[in-house]
N, C-alpha and C positions, 0 to 999 in steps of 0.2 A: 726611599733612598735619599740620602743627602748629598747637594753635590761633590762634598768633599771628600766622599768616601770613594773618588777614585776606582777601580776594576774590582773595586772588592765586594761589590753589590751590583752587579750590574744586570738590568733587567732583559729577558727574554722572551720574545712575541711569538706561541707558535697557534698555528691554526690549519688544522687537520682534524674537521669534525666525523669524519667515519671512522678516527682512531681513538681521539678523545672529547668522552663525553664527559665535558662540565659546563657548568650555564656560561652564556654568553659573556662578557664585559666582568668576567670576575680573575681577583687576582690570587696569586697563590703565597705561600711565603714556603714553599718546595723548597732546599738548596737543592742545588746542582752544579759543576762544573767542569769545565774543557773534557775532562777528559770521557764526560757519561755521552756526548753528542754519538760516538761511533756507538755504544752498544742501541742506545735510543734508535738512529738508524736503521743498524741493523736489524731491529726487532720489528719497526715500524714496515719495512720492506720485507721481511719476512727471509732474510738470507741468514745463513750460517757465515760464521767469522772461521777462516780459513785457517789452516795448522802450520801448512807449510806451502814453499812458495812454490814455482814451476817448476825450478833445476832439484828439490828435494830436501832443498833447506828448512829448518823450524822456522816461526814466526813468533816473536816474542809472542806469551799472552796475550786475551785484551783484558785493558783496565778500564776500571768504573763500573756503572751500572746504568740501566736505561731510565730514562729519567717515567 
């Protein structure tokens, strides 16, 4: 990443070894962005993403995918 590139590259630290197994101190060039963190999440805790809300309403979609 260069500094100049601003949000457009910006790198991300995760570290969750009984989710994922890759070697230690290695980098990836995965894209991903804002909007893949909830299904990532989601998947990583193991819960369903909800339809609708208490009172009966839908809930938009989710968008993205788990990273």
């Amino acid at each position: 990443m260069k500094p100049n590139e601003g949000g457009i590259a910006t790198p991300l630290i995760v570290h969750y070894p009984q989710k994922f197994k890759i070697q230690q101190n290695k980098l990836t060039n995965q894209i991903g962005h804002l909007i893949d963190i909830m299904p990532t999440i989601l998947e990583v805790s193991g819960t369903a993403y909800p339809t609708t809300f208490h009172n009966g309403q839908p809930i938009p979609p989710l968008e993205g995918k788990a990273l």
